[in-house]
C-alpha positions as CSV (number, residue, x, y, z in Angstrom):
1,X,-35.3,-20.5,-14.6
2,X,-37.9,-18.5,-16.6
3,X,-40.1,-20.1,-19.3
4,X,-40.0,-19.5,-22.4
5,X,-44.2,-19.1,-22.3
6,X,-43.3,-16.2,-20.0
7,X,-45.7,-13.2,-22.2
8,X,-43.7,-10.5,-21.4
9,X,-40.7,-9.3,-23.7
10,X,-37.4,-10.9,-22.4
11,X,-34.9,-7.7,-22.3
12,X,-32.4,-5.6,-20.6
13,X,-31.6,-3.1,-18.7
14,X,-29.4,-0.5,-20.6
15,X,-30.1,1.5,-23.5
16,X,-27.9,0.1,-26.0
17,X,-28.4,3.1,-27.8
18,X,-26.5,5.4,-24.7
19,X,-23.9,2.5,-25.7
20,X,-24.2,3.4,-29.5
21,X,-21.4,5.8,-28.3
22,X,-22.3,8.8,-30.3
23,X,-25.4,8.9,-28.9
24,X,-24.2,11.4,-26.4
25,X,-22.6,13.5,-29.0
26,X,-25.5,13.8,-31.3
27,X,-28.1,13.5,-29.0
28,X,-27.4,15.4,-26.2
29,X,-27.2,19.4,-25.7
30,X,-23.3,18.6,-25.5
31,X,-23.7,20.7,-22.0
32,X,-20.3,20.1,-21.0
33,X,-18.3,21.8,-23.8
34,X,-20.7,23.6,-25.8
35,X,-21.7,27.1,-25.3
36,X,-24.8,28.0,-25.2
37,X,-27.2,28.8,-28.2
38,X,-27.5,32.6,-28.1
39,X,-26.0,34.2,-24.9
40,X,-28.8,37.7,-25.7
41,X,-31.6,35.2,-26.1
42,X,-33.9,34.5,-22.9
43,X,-36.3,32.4,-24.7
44,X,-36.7,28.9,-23.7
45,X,-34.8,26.1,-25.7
46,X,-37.6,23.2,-26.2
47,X,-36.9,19.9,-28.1
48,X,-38.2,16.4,-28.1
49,X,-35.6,13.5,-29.4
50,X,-37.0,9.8,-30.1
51,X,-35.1,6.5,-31.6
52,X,-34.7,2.9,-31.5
53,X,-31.4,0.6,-31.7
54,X,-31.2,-2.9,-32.4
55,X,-28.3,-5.2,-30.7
56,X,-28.2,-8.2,-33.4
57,X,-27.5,-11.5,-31.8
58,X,-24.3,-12.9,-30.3
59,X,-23.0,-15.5,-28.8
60,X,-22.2,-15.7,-24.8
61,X,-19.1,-17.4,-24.0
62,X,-20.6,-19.4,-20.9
63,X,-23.5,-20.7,-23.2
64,X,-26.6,-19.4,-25.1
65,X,-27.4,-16.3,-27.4
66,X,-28.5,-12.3,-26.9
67,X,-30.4,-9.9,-28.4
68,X,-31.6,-6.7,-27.8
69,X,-34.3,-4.2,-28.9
70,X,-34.2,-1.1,-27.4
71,X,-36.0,2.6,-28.0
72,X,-35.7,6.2,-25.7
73,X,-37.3,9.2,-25.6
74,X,-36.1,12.6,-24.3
75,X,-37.6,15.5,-23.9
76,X,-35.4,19.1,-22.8
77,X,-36.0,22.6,-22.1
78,X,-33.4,25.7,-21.3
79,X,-33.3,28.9,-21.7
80,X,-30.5,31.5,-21.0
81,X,-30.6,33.8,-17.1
82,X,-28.9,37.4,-17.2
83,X,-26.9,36.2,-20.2
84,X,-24.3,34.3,-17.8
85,X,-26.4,31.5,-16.6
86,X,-28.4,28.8,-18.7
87,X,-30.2,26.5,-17.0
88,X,-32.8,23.6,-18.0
89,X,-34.1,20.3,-17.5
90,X,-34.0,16.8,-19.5
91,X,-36.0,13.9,-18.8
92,X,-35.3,10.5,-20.3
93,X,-37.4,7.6,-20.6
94,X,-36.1,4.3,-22.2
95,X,-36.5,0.3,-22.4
96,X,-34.2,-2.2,-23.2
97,X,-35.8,-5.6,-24.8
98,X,-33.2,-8.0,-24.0
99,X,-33.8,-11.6,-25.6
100,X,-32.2,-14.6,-24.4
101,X,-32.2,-18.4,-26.1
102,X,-30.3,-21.5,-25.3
103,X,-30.4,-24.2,-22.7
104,X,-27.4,-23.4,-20.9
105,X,-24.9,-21.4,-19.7
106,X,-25.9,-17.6,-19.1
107,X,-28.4,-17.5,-21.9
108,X,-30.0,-20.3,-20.7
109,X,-30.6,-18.6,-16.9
110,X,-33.0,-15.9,-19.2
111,X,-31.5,-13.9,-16.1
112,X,-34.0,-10.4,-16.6
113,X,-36.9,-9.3,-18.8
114,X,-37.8,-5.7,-20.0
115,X,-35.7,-2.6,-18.0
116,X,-36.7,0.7,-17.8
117,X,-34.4,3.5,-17.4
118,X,-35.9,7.0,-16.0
119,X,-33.6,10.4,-15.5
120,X,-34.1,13.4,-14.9
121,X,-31.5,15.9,-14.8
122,X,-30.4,19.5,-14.5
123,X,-28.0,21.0,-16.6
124,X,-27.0,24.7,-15.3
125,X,-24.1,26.7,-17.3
126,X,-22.4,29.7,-15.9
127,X,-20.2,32.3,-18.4
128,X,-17.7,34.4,-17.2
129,X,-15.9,37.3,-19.6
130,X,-12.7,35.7,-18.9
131,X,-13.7,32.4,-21.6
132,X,-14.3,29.9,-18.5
133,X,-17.2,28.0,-18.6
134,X,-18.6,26.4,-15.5
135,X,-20.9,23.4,-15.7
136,X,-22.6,20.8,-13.9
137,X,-25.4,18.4,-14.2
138,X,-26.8,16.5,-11.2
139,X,-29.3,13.5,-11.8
140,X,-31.6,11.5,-10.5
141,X,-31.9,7.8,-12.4
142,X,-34.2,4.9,-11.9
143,X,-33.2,1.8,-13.4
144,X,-34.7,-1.5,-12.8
145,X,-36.5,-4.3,-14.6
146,X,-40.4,-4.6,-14.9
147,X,-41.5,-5.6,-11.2
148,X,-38.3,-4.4,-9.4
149,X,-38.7,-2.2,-6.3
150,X,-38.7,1.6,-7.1
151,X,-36.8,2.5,-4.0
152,X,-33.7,-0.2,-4.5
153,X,-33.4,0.9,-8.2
154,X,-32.8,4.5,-7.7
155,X,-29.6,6.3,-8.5
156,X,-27.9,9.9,-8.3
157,X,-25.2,11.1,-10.6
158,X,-23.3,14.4,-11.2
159,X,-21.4,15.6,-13.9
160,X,-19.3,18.5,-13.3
161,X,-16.2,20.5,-15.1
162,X,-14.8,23.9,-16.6
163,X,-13.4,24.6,-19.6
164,X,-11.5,27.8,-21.2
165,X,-12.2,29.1,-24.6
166,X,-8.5,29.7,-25.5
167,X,-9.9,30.3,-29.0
168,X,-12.7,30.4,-31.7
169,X,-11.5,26.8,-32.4
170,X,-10.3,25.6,-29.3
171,X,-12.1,25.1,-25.7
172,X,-10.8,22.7,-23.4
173,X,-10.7,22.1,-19.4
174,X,-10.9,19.3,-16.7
175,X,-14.3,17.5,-15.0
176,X,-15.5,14.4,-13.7
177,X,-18.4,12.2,-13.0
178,X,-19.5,10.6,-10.0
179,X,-22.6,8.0,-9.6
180,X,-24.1,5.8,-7.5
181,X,-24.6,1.8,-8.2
182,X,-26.4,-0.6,-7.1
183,X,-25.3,-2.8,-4.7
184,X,-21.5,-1.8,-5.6
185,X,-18.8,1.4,-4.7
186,X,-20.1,4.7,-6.2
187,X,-18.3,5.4,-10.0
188,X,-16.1,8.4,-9.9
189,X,-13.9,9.2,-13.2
190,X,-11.9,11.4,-15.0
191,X,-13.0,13.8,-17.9
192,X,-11.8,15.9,-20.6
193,X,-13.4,18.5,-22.0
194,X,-12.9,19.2,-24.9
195,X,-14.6,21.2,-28.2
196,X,-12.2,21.3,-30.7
197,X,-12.3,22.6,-34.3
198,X,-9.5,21.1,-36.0
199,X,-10.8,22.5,-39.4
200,X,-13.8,24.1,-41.3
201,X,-15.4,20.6,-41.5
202,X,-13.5,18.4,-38.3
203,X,-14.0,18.4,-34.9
204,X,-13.1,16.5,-32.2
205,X,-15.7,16.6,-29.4
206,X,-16.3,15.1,-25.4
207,X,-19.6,15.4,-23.6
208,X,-21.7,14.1,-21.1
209,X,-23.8,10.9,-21.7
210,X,-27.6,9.7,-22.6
211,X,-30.1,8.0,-20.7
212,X,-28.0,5.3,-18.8
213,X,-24.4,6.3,-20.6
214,X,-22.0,6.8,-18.1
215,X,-17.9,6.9,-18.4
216,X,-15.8,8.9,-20.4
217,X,-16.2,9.4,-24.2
218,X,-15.1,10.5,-27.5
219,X,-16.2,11.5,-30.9
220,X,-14.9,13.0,-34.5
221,X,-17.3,14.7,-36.3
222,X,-16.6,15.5,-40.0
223,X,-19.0,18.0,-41.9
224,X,-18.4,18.0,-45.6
225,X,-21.5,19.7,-46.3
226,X,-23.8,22.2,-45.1
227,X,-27.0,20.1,-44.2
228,X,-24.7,16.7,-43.7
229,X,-22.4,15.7,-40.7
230,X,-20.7,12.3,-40.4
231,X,-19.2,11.1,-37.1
232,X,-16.7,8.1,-35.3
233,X,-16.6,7.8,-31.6
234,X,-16.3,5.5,-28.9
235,X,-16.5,5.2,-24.9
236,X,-16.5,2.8,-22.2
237,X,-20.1,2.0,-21.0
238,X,-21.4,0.1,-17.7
239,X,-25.0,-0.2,-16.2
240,X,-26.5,-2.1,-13.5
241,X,-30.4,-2.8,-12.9
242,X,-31.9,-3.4,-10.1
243,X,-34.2,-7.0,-11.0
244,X,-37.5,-8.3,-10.0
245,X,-38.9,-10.3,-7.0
246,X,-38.7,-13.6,-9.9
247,X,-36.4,-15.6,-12.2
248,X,-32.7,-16.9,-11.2
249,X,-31.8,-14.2,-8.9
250,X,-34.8,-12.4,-7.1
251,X,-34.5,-8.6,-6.3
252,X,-30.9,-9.2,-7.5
253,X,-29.0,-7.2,-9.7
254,X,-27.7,-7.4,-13.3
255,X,-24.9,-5.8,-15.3
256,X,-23.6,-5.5,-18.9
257,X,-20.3,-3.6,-19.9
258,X,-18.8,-2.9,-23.3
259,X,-16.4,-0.8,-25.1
260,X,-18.9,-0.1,-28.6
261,X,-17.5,1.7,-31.1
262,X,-20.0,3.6,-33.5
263,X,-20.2,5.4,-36.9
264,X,-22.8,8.0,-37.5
265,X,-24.3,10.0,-40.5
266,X,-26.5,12.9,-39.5
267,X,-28.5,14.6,-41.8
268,X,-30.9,18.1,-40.7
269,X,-32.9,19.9,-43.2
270,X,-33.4,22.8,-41.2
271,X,-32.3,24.2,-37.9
272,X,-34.9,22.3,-36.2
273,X,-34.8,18.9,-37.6
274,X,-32.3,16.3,-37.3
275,X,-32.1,12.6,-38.7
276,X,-29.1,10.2,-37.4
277,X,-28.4,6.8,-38.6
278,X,-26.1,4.8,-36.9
279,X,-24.0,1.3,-36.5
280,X,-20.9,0.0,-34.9
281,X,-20.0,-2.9,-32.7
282,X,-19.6,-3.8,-29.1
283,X,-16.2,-5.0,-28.0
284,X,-15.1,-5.9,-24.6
285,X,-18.3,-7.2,-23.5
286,X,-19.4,-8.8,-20.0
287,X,-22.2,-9.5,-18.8
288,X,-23.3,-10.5,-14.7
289,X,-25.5,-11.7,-12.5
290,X,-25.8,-10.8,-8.9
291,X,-27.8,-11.9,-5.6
292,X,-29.9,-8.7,-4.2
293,X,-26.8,-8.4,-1.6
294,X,-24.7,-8.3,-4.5
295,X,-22.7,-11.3,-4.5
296,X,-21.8,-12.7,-8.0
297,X,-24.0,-15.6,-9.1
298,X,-22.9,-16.0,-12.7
299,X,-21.1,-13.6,-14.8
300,X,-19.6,-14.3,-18.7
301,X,-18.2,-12.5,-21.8
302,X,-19.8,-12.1,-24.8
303,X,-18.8,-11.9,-28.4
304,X,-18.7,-8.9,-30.4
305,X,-22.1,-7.2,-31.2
306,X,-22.8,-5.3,-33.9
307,X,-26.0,-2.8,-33.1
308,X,-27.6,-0.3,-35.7
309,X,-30.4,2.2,-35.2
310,X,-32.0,5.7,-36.0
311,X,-33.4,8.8,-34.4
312,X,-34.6,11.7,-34.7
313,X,-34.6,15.3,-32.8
314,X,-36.9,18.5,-33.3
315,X,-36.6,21.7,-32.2
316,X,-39.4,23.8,-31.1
């Protein structure tokens, strides 16, 4: 077991934020059903996002207490390539500071310390005349706690779909996703597409994920004034970490999963500034603890979190 002496923040190794649920709606260039900023514009797209989300402490049902601190940064470019094609790249950096307390039970193993999450990925956009739009976004991840082998933390995803514009208000179409774990069967779900404009201020809205966010997700945006937007969403979140050569379970693996749903107020001055606040709760969630063959060495639920945070993304 770790001491408590130990100097380096005790965290963990998902963005909490990603599992703030809107995160990927507000966030994110939305690259799987939005179109693309101006189709006679060959400019590059440039913008730097930046936030911070705090987890608040809650009990784990096996024994002991969690918290998390966590903060990301992304940086993106794109520009548009003879007005069908857009293509870019995104790269994510992010740490979770998970905090454990209690003398027994899961909290008690202090099971990992600080996890960093890397990705980079390329999101590429084609436009035909007949309203489809193609997309896909293939990734390359690194997740792992301070310490942990670079090689045995890395991980591939793809996110891929089409969707029709059947009108001004409506585009819609199939897709999936499809990732690697570690030490487990490779992910593969199901998604909808969907951009939908059910009025001059509400939309309903699916996209692809942040930073470690992975399953499918879901988010109603309401925009009762010009320079304000206020949002509801939720989606189904898992990530595992590869761990360090110390603690309970050497070069082993950890995992937390939760269903969090989030509410959001969004705020942008001008075109190319936007401030989010956000809070919601976690529901559903479980945490594990693996050997580095990844063989379950402990594994409990937790009670529901509530988290709350704020970012902040600028256009250039």
């Amino acid at each position: 077991m770790r001491k408590s002496t130990d100097p380096r923040p005790v965290t963990r190794g998902r963005l909490i934020f990603a599992v703030g649920v809107l995160a990927w709606l507000l966030l994110s260039t939305n690259t799987l059903a939005q179109p693309a900023s101006d189709p006679r514009s060959s400019d590059w797209q440039v913008s730097l996002v930046g936030g911070a989300v705090k987890q608040f402490e809650t009990s784990i049902d096996s024994g002991g207490d969690f918290e998390i601190d966590n903060f990301f940064v992304r940086a993106s470019a794109s520009r548009n390539f003879a007005n069908a094609w857009n293509a870019g790249i995104t790269v994510d950096y992010g740490e979770d500071r998970y905090k454990f307390s209690g003398n027994s039970g899961f909290g008690g193993l202090d099971p990992w310390s600080t996890v960093r999450n890397i990705r980079v990925s390329l999101p590429i956009r084609y436009r035909t005349d007949s309203n489809w739009t193609f997309i896909g976004v293939p990734s390359l991840r690194y997740s792992g706690e301070r310490g942990a082998s670079f090689s045995d933390s890395q991980l591939w995803g793809l996110f891929a779909g089409a969707a029709y514009r059947f009108s001004d208000s409506l585009t819609i179409g199939p897709g999936f996703g499809v990732f690697t774990d570690i030490e487990d069967s490779n992910s593969v779900f199901p998604i909808l597409l969907i951009d939908w404009k059910i009025s001059d201020t509400l939309s309903l809205r699916t996209g692809a994920g942040l930073e470690a966010s992975r399953g499918p997700g879901v988010s109603l945006s309401w925009a009762p004034a010009e320079k304000w937007s206020f949002g509801l969403g939720t989606r189904y979140e898992k990530s595992r970490f590869r761990l360090d050569d110390s603690g309970p379970a050497p070069d082993g693996v950890g995992e937390d999963r939760s269903v969090p749903v989030a509410i959001s107020a969004k705020y942008m001055p001008s075109r190319d500034l936007e401030l989010t606040l956000l809070a919601g709760v976690e529901f559903a969630g479980r945490l594990r603890l693996e050997d580095r063959r990844g063989n379950r060495l402990s594994d409990s639920d937790y009670d529901k979190a509530p988290f709350a945070g704020a970012f902040a993304r600028v256009r250039f």
